[in-house]
mmCIF file of the N, C-alpha and C atoms, coordinates in Angstrom:
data_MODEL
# 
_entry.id   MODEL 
# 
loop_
_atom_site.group_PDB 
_atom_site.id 
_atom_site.type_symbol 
_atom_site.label_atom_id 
_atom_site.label_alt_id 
_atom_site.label_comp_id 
_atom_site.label_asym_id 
_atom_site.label_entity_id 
_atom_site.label_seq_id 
_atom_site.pdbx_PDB_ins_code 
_atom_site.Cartn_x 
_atom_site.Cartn_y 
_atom_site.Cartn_z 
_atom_site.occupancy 
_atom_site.B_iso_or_equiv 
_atom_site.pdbx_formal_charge 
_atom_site.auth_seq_id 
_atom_site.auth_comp_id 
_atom_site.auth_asym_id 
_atom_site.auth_atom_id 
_atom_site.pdbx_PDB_model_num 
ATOM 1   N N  . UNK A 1 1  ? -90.446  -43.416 33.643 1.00 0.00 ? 1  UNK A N  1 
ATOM 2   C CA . UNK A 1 1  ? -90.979  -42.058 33.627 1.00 0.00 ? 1  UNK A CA 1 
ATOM 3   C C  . UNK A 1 1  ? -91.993  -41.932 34.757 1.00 0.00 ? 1  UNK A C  1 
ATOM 4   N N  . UNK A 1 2  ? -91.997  -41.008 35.430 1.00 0.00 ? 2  UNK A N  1 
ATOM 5   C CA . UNK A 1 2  ? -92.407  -40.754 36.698 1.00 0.00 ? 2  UNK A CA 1 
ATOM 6   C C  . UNK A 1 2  ? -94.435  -40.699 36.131 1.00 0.00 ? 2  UNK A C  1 
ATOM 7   N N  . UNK A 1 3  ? -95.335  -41.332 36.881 1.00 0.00 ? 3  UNK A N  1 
ATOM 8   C CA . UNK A 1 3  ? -96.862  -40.793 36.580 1.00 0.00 ? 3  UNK A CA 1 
ATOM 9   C C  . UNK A 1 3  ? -97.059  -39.399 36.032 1.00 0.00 ? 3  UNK A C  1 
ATOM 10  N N  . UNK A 1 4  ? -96.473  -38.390 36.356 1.00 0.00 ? 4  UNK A N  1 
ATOM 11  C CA . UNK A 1 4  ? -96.952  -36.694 36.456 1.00 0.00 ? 4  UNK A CA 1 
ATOM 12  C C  . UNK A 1 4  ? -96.612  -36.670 35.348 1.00 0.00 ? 4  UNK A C  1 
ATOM 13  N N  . UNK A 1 5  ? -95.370  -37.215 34.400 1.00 0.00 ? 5  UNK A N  1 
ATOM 14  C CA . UNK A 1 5  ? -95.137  -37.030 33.085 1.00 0.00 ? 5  UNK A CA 1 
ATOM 15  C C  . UNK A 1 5  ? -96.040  -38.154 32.355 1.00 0.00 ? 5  UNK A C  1 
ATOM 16  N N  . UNK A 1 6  ? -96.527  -38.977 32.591 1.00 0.00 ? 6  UNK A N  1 
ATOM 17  C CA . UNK A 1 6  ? -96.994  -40.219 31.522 1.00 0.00 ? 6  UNK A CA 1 
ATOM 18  C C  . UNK A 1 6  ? -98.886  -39.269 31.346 1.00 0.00 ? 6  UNK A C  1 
ATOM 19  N N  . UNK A 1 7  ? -99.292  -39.216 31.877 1.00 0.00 ? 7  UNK A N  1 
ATOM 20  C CA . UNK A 1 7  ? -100.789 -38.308 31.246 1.00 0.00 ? 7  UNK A CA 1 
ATOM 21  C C  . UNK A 1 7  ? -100.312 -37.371 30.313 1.00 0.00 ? 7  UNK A C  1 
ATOM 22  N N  . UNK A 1 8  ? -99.365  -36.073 30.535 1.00 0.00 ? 8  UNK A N  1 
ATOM 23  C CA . UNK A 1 8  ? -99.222  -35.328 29.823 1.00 0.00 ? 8  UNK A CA 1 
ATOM 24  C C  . UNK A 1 8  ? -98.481  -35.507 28.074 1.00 0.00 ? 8  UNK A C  1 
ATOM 25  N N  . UNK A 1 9  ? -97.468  -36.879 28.406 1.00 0.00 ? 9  UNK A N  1 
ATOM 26  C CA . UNK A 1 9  ? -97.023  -37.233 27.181 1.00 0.00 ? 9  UNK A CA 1 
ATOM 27  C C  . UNK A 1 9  ? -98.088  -37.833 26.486 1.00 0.00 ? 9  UNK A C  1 
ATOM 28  N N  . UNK A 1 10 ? -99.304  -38.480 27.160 1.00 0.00 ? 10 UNK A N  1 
ATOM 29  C CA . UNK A 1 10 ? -100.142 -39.087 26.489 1.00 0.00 ? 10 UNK A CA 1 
ATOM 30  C C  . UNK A 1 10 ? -101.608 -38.413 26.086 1.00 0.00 ? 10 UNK A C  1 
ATOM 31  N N  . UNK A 1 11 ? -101.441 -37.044 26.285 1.00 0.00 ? 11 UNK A N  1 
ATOM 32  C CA . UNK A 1 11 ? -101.986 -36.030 25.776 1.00 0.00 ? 11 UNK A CA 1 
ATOM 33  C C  . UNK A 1 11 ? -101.675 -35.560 24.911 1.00 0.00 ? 11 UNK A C  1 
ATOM 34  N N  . UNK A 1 12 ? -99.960  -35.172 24.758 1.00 0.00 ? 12 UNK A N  1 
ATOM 35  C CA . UNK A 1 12 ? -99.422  -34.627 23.690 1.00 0.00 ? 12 UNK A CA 1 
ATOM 36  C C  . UNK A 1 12 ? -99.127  -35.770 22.465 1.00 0.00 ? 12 UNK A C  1 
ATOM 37  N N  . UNK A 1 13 ? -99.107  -36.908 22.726 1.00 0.00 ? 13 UNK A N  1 
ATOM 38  C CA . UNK A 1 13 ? -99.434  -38.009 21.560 1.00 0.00 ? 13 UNK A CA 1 
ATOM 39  C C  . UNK A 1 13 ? -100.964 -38.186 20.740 1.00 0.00 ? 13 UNK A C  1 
ATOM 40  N N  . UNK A 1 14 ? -101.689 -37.768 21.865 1.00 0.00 ? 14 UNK A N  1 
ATOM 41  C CA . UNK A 1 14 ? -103.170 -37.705 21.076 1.00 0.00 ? 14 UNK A CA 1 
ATOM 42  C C  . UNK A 1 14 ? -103.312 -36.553 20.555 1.00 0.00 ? 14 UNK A C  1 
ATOM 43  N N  . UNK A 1 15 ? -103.074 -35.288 20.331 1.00 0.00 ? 15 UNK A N  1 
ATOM 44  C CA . UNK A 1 15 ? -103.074 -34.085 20.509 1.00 0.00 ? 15 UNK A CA 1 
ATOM 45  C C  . UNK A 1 15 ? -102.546 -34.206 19.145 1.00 0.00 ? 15 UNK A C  1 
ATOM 46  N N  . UNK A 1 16 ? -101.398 -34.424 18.692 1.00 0.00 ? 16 UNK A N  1 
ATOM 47  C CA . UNK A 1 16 ? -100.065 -34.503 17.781 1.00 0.00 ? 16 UNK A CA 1 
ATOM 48  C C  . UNK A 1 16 ? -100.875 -35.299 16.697 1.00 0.00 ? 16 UNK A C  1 
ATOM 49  N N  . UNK A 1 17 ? -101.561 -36.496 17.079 1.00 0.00 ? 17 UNK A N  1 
ATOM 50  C CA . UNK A 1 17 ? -101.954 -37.581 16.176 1.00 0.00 ? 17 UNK A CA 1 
ATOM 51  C C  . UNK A 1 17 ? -103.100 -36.940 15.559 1.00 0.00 ? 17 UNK A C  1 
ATOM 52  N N  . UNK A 1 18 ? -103.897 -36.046 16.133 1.00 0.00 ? 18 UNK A N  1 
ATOM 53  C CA . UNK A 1 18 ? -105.412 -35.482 15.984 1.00 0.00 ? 18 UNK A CA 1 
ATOM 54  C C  . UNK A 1 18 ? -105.020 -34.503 14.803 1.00 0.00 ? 18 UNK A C  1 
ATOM 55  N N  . UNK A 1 19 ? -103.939 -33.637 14.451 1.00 0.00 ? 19 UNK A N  1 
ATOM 56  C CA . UNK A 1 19 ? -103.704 -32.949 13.812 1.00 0.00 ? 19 UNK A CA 1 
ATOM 57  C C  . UNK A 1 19 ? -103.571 -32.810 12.382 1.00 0.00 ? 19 UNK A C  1 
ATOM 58  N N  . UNK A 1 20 ? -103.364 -31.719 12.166 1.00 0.00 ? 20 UNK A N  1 
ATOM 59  C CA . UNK A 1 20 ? -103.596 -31.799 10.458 1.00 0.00 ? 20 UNK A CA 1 
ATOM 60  C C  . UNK A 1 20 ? -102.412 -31.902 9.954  1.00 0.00 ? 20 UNK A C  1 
ATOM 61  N N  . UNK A 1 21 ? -101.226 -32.150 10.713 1.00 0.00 ? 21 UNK A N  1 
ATOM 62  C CA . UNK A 1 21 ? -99.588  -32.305 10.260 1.00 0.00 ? 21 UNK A CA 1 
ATOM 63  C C  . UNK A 1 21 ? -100.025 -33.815 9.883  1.00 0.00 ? 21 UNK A C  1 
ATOM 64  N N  . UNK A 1 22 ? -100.908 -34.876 11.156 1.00 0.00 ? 22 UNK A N  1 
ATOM 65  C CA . UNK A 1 22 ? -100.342 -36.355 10.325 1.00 0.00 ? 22 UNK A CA 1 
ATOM 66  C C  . UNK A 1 22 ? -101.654 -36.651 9.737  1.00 0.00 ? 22 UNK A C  1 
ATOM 67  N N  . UNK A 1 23 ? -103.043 -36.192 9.958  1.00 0.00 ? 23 UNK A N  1 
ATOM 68  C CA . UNK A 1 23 ? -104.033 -36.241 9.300  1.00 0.00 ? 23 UNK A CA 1 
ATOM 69  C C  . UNK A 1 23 ? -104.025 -35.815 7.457  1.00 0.00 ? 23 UNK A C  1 
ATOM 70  N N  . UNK A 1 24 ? -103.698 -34.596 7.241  1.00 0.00 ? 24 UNK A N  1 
ATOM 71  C CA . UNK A 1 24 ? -104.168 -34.123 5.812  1.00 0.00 ? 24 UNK A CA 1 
ATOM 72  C C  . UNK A 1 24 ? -102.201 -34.293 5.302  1.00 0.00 ? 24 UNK A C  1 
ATOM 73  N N  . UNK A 1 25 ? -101.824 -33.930 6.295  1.00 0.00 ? 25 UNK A N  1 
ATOM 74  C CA . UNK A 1 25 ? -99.675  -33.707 5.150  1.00 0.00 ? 25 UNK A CA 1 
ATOM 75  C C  . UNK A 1 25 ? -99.174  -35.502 5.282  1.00 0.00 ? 25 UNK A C  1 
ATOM 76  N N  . UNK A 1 26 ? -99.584  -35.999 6.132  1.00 0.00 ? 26 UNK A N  1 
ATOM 77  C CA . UNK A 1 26 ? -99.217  -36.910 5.769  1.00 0.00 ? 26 UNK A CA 1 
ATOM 78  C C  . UNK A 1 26 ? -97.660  -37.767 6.655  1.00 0.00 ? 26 UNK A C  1 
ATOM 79  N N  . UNK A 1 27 ? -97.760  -36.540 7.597  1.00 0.00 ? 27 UNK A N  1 
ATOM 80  C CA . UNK A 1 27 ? -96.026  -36.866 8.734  1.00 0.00 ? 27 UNK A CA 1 
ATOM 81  C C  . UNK A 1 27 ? -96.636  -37.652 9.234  1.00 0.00 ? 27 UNK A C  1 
ATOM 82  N N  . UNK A 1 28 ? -95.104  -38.054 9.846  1.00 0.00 ? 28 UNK A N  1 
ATOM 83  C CA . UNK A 1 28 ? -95.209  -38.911 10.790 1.00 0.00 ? 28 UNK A CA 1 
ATOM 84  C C  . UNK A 1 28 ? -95.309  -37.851 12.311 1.00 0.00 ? 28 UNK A C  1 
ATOM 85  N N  . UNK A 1 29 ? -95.763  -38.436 13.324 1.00 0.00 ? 29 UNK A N  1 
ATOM 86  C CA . UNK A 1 29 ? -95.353  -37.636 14.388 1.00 0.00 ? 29 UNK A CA 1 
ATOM 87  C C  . UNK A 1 29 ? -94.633  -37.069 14.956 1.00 0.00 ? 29 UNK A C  1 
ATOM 88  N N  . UNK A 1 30 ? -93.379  -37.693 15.025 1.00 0.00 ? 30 UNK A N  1 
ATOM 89  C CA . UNK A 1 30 ? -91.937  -37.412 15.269 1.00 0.00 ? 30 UNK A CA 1 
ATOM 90  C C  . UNK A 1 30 ? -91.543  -36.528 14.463 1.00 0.00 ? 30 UNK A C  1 
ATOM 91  N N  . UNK A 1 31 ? -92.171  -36.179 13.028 1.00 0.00 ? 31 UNK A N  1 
ATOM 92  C CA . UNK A 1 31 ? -91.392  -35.378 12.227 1.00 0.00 ? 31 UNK A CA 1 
ATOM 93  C C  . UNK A 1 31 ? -92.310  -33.993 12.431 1.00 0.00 ? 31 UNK A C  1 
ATOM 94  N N  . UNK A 1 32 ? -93.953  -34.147 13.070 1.00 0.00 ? 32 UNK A N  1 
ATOM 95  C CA . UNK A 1 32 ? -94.873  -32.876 13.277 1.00 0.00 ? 32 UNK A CA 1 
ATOM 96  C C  . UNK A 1 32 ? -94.206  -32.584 14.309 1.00 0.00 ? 32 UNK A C  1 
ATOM 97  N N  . UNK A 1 33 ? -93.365  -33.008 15.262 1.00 0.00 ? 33 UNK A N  1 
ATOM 98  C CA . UNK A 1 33 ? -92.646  -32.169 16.124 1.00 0.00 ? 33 UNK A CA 1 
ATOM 99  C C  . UNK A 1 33 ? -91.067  -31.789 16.327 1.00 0.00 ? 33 UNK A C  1 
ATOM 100 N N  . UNK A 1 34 ? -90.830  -31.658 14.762 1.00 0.00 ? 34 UNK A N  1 
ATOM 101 C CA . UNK A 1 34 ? -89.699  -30.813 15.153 1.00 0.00 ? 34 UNK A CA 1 
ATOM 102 C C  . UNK A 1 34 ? -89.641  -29.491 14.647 1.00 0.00 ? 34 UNK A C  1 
ATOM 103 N N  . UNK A 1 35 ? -88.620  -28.480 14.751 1.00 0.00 ? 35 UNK A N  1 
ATOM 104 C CA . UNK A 1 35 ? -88.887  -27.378 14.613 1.00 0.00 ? 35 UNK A CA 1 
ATOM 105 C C  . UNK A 1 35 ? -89.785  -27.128 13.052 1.00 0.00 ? 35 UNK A C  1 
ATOM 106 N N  . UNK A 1 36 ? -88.860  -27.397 12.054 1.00 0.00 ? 36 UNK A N  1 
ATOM 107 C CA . UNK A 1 36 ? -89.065  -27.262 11.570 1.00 0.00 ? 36 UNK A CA 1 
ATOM 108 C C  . UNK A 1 36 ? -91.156  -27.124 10.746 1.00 0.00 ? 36 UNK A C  1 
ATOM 109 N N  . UNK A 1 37 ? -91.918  -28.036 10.854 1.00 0.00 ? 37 UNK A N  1 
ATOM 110 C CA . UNK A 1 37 ? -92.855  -28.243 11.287 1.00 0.00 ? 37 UNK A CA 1 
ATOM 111 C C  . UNK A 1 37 ? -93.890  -27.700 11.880 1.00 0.00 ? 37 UNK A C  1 
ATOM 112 N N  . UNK A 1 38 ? -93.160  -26.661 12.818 1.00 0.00 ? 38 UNK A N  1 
ATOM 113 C CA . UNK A 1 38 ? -93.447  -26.312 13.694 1.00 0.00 ? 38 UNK A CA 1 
ATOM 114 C C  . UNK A 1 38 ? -95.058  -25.157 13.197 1.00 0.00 ? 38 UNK A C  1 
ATOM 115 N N  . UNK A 1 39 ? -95.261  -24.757 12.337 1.00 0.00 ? 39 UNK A N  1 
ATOM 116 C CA . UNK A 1 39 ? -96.050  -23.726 12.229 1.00 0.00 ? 39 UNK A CA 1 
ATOM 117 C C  . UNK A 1 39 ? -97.389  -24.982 11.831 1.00 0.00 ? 39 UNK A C  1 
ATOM 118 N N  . UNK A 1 40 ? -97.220  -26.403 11.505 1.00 0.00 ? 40 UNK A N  1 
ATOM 119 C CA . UNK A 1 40 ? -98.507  -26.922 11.197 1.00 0.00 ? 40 UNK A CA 1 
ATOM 120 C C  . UNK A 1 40 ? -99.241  -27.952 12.196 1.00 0.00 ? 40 UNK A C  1 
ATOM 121 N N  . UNK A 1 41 ? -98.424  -27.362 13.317 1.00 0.00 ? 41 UNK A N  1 
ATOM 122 C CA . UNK A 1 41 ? -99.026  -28.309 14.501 1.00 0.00 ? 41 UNK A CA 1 
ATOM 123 C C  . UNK A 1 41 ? -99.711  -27.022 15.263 1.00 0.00 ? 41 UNK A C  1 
ATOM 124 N N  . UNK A 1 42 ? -101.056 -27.514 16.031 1.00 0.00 ? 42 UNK A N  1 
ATOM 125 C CA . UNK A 1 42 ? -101.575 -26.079 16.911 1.00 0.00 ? 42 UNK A CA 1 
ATOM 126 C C  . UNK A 1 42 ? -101.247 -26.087 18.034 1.00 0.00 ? 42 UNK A C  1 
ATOM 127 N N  . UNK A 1 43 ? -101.827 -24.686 18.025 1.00 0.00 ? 43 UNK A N  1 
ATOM 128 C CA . UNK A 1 43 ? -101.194 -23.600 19.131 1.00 0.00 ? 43 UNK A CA 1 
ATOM 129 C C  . UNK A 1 43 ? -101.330 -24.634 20.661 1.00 0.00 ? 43 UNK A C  1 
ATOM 130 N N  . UNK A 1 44 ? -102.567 -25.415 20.654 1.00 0.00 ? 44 UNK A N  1 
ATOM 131 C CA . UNK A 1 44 ? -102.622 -26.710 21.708 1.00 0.00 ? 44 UNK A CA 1 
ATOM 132 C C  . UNK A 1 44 ? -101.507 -27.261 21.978 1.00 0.00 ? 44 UNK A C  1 
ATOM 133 N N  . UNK A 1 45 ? -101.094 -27.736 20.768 1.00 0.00 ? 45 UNK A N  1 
ATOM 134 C CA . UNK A 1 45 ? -100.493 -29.181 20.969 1.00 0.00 ? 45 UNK A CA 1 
ATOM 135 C C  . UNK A 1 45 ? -99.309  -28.553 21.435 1.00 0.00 ? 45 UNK A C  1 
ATOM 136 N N  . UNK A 1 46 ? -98.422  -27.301 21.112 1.00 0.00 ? 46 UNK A N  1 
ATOM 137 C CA . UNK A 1 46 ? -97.212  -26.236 21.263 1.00 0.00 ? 46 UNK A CA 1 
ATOM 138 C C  . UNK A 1 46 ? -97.163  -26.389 22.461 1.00 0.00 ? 46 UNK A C  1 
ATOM 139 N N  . UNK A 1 47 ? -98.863  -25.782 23.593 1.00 0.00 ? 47 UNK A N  1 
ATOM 140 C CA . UNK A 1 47 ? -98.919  -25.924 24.877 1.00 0.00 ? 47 UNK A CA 1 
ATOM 141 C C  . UNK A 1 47 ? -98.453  -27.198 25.689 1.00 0.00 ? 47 UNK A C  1 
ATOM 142 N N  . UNK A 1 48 ? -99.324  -28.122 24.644 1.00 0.00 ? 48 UNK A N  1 
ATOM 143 C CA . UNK A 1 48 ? -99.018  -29.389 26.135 1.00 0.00 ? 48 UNK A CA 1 
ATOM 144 C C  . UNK A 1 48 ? -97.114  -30.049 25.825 1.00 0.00 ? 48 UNK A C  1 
ATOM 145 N N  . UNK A 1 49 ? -96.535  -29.320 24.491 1.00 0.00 ? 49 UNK A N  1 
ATOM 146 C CA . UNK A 1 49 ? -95.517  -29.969 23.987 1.00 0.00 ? 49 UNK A CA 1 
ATOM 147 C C  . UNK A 1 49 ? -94.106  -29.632 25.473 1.00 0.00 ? 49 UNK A C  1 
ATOM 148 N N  . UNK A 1 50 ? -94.338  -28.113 25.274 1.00 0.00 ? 50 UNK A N  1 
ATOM 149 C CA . UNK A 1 50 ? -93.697  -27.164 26.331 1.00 0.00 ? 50 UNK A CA 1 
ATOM 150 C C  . UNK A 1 50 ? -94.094  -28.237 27.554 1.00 0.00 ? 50 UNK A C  1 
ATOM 151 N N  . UNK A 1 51 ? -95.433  -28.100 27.950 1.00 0.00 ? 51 UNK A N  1 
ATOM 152 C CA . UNK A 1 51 ? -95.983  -28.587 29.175 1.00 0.00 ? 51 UNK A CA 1 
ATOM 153 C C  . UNK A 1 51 ? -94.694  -30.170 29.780 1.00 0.00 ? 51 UNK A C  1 
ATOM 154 N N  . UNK A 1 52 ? -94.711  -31.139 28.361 1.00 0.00 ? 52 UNK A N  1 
ATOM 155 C CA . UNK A 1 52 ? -94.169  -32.094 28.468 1.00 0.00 ? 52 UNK A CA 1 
ATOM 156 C C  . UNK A 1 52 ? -92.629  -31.985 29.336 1.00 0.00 ? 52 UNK A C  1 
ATOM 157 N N  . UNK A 1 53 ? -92.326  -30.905 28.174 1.00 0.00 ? 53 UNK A N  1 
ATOM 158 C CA . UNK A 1 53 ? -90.613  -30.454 28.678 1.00 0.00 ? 53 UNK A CA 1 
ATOM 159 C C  . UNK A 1 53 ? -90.457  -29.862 29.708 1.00 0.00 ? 53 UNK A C  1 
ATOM 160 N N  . UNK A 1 54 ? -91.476  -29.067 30.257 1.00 0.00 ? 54 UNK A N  1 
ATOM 161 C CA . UNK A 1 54 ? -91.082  -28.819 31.961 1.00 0.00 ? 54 UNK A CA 1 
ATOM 162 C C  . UNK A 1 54 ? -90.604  -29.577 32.429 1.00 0.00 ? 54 UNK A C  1 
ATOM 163 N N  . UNK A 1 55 ? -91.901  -31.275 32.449 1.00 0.00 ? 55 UNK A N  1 
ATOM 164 C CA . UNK A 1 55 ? -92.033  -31.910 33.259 1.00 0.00 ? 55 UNK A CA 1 
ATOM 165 C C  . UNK A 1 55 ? -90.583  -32.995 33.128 1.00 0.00 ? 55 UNK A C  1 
ATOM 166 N N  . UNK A 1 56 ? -90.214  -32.860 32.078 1.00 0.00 ? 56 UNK A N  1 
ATOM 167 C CA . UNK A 1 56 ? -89.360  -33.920 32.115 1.00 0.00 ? 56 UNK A CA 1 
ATOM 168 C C  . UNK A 1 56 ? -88.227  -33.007 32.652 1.00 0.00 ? 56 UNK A C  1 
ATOM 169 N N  . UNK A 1 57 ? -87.951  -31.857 32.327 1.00 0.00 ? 57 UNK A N  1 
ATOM 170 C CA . UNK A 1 57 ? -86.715  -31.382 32.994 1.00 0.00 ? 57 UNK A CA 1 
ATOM 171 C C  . UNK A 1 57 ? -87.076  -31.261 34.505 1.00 0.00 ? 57 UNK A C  1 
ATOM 172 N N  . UNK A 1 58 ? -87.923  -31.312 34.960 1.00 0.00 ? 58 UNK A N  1 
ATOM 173 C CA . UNK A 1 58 ? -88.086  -31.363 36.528 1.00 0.00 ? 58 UNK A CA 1 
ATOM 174 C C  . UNK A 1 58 ? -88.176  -32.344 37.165 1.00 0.00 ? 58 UNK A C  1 
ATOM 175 N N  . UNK A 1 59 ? -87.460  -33.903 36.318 1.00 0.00 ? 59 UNK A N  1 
ATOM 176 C CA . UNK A 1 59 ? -86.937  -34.783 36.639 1.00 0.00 ? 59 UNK A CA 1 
ATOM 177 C C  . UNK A 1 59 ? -85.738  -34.866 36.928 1.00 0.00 ? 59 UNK A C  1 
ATOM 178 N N  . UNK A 1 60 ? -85.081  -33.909 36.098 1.00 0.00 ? 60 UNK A N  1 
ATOM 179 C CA . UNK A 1 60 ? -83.203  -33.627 36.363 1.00 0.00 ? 60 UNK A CA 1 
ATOM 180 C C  . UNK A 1 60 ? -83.259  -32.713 37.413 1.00 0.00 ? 60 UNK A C  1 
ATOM 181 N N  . UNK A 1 61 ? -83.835  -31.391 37.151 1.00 0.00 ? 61 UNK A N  1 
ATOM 182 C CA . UNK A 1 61 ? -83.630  -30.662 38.515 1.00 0.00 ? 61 UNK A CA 1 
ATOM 183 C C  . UNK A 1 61 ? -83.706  -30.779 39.773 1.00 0.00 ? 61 UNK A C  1 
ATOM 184 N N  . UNK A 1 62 ? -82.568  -30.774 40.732 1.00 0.00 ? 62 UNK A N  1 
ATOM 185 C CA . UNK A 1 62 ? -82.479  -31.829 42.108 1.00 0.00 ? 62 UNK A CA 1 
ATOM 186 C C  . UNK A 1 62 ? -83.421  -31.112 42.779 1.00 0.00 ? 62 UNK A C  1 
ATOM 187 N N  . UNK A 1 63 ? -83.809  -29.927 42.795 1.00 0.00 ? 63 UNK A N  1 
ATOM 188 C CA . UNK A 1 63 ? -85.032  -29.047 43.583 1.00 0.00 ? 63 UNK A CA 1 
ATOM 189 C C  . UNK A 1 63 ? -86.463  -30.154 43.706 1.00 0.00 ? 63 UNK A C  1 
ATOM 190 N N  . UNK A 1 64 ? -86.986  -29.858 42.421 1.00 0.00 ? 64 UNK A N  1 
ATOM 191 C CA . UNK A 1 64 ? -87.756  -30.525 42.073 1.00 0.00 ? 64 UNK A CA 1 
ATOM 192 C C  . UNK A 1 64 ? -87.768  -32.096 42.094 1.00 0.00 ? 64 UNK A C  1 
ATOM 193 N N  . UNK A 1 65 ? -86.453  -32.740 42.010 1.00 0.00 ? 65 UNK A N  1 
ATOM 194 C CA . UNK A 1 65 ? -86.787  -33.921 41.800 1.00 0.00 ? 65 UNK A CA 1 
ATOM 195 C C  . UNK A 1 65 ? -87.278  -34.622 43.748 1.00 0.00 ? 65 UNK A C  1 
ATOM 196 N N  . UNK A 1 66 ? -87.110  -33.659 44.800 1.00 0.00 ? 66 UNK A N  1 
ATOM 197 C CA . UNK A 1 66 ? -87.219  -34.069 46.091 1.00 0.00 ? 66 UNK A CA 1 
ATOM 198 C C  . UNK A 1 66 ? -88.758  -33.976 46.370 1.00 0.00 ? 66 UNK A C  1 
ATOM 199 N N  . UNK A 1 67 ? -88.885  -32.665 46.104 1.00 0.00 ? 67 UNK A N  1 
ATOM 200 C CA . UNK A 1 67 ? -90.238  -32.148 46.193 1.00 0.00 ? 67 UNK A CA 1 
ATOM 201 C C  . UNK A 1 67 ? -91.303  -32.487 45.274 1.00 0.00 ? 67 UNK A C  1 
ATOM 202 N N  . UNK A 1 68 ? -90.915  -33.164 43.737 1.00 0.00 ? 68 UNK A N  1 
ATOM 203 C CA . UNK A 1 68 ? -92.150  -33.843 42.736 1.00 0.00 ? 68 UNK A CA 1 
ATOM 204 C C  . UNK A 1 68 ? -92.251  -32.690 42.223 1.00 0.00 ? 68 UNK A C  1 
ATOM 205 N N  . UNK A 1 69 ? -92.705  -33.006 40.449 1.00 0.00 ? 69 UNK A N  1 
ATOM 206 C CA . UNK A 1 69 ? -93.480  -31.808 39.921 1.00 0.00 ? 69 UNK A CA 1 
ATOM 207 C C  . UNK A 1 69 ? -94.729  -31.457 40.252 1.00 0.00 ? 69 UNK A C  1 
ATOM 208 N N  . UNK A 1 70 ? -95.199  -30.548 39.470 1.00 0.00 ? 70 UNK A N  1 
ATOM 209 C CA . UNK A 1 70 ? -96.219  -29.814 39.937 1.00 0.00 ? 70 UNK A CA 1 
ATOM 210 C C  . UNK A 1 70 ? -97.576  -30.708 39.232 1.00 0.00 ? 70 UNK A C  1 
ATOM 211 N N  . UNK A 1 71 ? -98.169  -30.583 39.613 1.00 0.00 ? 71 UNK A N  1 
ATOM 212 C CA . UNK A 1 71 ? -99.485  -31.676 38.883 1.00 0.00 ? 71 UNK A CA 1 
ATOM 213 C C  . UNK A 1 71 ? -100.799 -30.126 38.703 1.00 0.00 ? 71 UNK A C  1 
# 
C-alpha cells in the first residue's frame, strides 16, 4: 500500500476503535464498518472512511496512478 494511503487507513482504524460502535455495543471493527452499522459510527470516522476509498481507488486509476494521489 502506497504511504498516502497508510496515515489515512491508520486514522480511520483509530477513529473506528475510539467509537461508541466498539467501545459501549461491543463490535468488532470490521463489523462498525459495514453498511449496515452504519448510523453508529460518526459523522468523522464516515469522512476519513470515504477519504480511505478515494485513496485506494486512485491506486487503480491509471490517471492517478502516474501522477500519485493527492496528499
Amino acid at each position: 500500500m502506497p504511504s498516502s494511503c497508510k496515515e489515512i487507513r491508520a486514522e480511520l482504524a483509530e477513529c473506528i476503535l475510539k467509537s461508541d460502535c466498539v467501545l459501549k455495543d461491543g463490535l468488532t471493527a470490521k463489523e462498525c464498518l459495514h453498511a449496515d452499522n452504519e448510523y453508529r459510527v460518526p459523522k468523522e470516522c464516515t469522512a476519513i472512511k470515504k477519504s480511505f476509498f478515494e485513496c485506494r481507488r486512485g491506486m487503480l486509476d491509471m490517471r492517478t496512478r502516474f501522477r500519485g494521489n493527492k496528499s
